[in-house]
N, CA and C of each residue as an Amber inpcrd file, in Angstrom:
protein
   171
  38.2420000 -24.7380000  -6.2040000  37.4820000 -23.5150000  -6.1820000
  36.3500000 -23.6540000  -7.1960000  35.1080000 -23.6690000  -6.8340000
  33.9700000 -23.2860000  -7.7020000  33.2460000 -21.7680000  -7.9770000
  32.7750000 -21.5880000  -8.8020000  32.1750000 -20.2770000  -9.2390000
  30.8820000 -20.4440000  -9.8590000  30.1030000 -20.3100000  -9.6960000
  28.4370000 -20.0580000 -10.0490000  28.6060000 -18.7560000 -10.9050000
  27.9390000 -19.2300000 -12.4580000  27.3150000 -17.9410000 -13.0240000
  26.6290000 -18.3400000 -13.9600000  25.2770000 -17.3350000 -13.6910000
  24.1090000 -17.3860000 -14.6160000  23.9200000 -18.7820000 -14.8630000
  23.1740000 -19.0390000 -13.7710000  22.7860000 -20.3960000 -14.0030000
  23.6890000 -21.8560000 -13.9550000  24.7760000 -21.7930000 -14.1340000
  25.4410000 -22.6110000 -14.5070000  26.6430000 -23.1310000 -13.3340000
  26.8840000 -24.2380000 -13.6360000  28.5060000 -23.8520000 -12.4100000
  29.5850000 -24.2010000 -13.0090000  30.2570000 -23.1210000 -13.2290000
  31.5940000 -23.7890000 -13.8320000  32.8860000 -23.9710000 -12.9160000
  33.2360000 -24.9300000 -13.1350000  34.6050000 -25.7330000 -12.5440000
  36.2690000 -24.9520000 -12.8050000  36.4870000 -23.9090000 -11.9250000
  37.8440000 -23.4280000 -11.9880000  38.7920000 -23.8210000 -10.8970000
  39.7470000 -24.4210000 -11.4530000  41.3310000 -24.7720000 -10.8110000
  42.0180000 -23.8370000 -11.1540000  42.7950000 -23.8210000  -9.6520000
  43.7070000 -22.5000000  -9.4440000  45.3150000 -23.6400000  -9.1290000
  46.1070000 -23.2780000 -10.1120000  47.3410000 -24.1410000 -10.1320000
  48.8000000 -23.3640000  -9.9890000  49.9070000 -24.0490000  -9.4100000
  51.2330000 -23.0350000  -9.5390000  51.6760000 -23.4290000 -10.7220000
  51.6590000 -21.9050000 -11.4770000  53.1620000 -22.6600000 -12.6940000
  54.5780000 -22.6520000 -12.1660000  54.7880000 -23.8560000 -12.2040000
  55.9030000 -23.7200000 -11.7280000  57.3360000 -23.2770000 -12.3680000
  57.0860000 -22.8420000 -14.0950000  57.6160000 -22.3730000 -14.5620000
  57.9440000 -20.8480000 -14.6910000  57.2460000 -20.1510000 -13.8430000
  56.9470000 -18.4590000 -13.4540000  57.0780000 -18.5200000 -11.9630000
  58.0960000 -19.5650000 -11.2230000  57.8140000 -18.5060000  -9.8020000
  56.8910000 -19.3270000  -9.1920000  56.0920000 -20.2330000  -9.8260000
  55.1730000 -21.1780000  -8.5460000  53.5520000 -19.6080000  -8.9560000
  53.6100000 -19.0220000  -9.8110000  52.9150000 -18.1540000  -9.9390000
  51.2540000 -18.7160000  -9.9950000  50.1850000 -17.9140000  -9.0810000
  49.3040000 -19.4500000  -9.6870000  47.9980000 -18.7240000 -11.0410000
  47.7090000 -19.6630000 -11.6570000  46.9140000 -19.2970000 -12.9520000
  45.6870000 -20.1650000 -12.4970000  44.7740000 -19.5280000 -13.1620000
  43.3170000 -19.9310000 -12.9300000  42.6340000 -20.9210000 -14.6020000
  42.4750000 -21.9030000 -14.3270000  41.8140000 -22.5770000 -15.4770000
  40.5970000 -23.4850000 -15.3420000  39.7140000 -22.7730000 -16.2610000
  38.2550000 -23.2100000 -16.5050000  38.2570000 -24.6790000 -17.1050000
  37.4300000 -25.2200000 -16.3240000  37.4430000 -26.7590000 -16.5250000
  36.2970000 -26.8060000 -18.0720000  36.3610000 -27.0800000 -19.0350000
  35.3510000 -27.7400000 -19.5930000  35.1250000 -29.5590000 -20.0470000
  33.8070000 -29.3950000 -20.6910000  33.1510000 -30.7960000 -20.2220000
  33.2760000 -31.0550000 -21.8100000  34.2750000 -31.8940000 -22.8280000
  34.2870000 -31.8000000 -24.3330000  35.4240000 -32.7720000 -24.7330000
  35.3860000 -33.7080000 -25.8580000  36.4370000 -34.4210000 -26.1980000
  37.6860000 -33.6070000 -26.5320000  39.1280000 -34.3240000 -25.9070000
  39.9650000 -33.7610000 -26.7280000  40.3610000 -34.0470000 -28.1130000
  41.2040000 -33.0630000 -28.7080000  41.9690000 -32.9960000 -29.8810000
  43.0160000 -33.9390000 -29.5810000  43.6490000 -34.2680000 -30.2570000
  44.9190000 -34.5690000 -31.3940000  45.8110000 -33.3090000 -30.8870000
  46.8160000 -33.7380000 -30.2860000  47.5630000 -31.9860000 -29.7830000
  47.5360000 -31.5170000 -28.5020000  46.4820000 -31.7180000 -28.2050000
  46.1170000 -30.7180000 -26.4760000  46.4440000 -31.5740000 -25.6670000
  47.0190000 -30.9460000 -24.4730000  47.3140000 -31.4740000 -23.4330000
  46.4170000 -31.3830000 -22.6320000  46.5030000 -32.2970000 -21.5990000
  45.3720000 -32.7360000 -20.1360000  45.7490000 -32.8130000 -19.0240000
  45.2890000 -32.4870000 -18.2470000  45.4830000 -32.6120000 -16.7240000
  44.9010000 -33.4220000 -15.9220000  45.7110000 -34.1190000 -15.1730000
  44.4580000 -35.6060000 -14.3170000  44.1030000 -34.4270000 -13.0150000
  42.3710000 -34.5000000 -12.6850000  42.2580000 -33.7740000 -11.5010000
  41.8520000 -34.5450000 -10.4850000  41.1320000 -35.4780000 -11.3210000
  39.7470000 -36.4100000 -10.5560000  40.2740000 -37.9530000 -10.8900000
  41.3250000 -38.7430000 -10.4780000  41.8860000 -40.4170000 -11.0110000
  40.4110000 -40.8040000 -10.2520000  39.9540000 -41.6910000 -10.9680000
  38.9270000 -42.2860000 -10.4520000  39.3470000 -43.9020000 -10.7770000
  39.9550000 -44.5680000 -11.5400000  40.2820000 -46.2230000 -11.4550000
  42.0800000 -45.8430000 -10.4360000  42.1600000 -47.0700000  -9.6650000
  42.8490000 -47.1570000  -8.5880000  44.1570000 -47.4470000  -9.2580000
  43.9660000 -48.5000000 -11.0870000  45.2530000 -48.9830000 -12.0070000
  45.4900000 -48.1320000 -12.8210000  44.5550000 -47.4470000 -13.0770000
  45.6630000 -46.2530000 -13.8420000  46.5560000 -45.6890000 -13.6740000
  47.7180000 -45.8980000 -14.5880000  49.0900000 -45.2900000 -14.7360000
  49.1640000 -43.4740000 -14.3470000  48.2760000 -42.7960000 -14.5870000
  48.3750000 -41.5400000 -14.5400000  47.8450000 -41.2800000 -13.0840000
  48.3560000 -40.2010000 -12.2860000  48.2660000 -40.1120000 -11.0150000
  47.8130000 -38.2220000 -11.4050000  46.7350000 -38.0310000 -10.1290000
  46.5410000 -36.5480000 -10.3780000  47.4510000 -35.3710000 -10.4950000
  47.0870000 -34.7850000 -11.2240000  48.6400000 -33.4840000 -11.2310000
  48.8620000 -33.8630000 -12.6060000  49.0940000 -35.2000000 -13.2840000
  50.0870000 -35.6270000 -14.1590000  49.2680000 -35.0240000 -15.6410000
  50.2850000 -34.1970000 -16.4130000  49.8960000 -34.0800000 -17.8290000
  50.1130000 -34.8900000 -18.7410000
């Protein structure tokens, strides 16, 4: 799902938690290094050998 505003386009994924029921939550993609701490989501695997497969945190 994409959303256009003011100029810009920002990147929102709509996901089930599957910890609520498969309930689904909406999260704004941003474009920024991570921290030390935060977790990630693969959306886009782009090398074919990488260990991490989309979905995977």
């Amino acid at each position: 799902m994409t959303e256009i505003k003011a100029n810009s386009t920002v990147m929102i994924h709509v996901l089930a938690d599957e910890t609520l029921s498969s309930i689904k939550r909406e999260y704004v993609e941003v474009d920024r290094k991570t921290e030390i701490g935060e977790k990630i989501i693969i959306v886009d695997k782009n090398d074919p050998d990488d260990e991490y497969e989309n979905g995977a945190i």
